[in-house]
Structure formats: C-alpha cells, structure tokens
GUKEDO-203180 format. One record per residue (C-alpha): x, y, z; residue number from 1; residue in three letters. Coordinates in steps of 0.5 Angstrom, whole numbers, plus 500, padded with zeros to 3 digits. Example, Ala and Ser with C-alpha at 12.3 -4.5 7.8 and 13.67 -1.06 7.14 Angstrom:
BEGIN
<site <525 491 516> 1 "ALA"> <site <527 498 514> 2 "SER"> 
end
This chain:
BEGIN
<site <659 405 073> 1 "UNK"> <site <654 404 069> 2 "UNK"> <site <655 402 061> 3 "UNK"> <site <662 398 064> 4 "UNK"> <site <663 391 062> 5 "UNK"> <site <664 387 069> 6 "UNK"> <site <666 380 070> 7 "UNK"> <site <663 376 077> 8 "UNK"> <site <668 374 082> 9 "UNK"> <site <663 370 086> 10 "UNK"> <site <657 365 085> 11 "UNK"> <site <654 360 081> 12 "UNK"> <site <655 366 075> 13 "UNK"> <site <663 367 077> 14 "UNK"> <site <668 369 071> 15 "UNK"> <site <661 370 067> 16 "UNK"> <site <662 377 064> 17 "UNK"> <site <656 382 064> 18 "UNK"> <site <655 390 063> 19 "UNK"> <site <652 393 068> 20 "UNK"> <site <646 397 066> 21 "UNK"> <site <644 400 073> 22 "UNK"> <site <647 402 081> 23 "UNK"> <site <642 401 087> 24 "UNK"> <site <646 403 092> 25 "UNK"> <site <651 397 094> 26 "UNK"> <site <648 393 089> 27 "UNK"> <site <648 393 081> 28 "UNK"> <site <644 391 075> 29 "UNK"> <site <647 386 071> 30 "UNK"> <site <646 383 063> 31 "UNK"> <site <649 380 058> 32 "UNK"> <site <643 380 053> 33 "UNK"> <site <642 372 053> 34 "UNK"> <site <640 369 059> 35 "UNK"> <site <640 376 064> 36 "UNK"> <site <637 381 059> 37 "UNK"> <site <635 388 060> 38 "UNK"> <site <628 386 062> 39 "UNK"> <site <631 381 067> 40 "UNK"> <site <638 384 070> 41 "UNK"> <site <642 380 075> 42 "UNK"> <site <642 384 081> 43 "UNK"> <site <648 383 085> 44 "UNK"> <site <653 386 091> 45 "UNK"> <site <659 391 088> 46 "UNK"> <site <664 387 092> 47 "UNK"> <site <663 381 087> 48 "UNK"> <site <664 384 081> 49 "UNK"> <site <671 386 078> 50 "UNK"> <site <670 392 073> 51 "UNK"> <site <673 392 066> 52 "UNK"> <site <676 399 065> 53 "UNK"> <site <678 398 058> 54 "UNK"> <site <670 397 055> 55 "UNK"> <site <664 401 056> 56 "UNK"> <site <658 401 053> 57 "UNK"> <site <654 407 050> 58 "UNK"> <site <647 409 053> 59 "UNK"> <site <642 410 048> 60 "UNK"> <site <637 415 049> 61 "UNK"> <site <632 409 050> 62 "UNK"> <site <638 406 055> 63 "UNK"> <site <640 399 054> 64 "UNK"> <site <638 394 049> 65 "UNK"> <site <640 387 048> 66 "UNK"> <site <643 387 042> 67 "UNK"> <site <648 392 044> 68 "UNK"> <site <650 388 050> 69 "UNK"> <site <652 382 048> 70 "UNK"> <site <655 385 042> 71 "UNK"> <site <660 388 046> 72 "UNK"> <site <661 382 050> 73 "UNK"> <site <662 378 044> 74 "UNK"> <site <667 383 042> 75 "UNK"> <site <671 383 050> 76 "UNK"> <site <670 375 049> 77 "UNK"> <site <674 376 042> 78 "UNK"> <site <679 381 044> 79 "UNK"> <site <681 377 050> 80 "UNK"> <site <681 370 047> 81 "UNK"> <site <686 374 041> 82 "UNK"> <site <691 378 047> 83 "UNK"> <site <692 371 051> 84 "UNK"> <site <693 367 045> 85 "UNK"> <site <698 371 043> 86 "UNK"> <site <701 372 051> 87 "UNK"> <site <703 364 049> 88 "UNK"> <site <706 365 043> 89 "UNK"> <site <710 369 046> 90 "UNK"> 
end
C-alpha cells in the first residue's frame, strides 16, 4: 500500500488527498508534502481512507520526499478536474 495516493473519507481532512508514505499496523502515515510533509505524517485509521489505485508514487532509495508528493498530487488533482470536466460535457 505504500506509495499509493489516498483520499480521507472522515475527519476535519475529509476529501483531502494524501500518499501514503507508511503502515503501522491498522493504521497508516499519510503526507501531501505541505502541510502534512514526510517529517510530520498524518497518521490515520485504514478504514478512513479510500485508495486511488490508478496513481502510485515510486519510493526512491532515500524514501519520500516532499516534492515528489505533492507533485503527483497536483498532477491526480489536475487529471481529475480534466475527466469531470469533460463527463459535463458530455
């Protein structure tokens, strides 16, 4: 699970898009590389996350980095603005 991008269903974070950087347990470490960066993960239940399969970010040798993160974030932002604007369309 680590490396793939996930979005909160519940909490003050709810809809915020994060990756998970690491698992402990029941639990996982998330970061979007602002606010929540690698230093300072947001650690939150299992069950309050849904995974977005599609996107997974590559673990360098050194492990995460904050610019790599919101990076792909930005670019799963930017991706999902385009498919729902085209789904209006129609």
């Amino acid at each position: 699970m680590t490396g793939l991008l996930a979005t909160s269903k519940a909490g003050h974070d709810k809809d915020s898009v994060y990756v998970i950087i690491k698992e402990e347990g029941e639990y996982v470490c998330l970061a979007d590389g602002e606010g929540r960066t690698v230093e300072k993960p947001k650690r939150k239940n299992k069950k309050h996350i849904q995974l977005i399969k599609k996107k997974r970010l590559p673990e360098s040798a050194g492990g995460f980095n904050n610019i790599d993160i919101k990076r792909i974030i930005k670019e799963y932002q930017k991706e999902r603005k385009e498919s729902e604007e085209r789904n209006v369309k129609g």
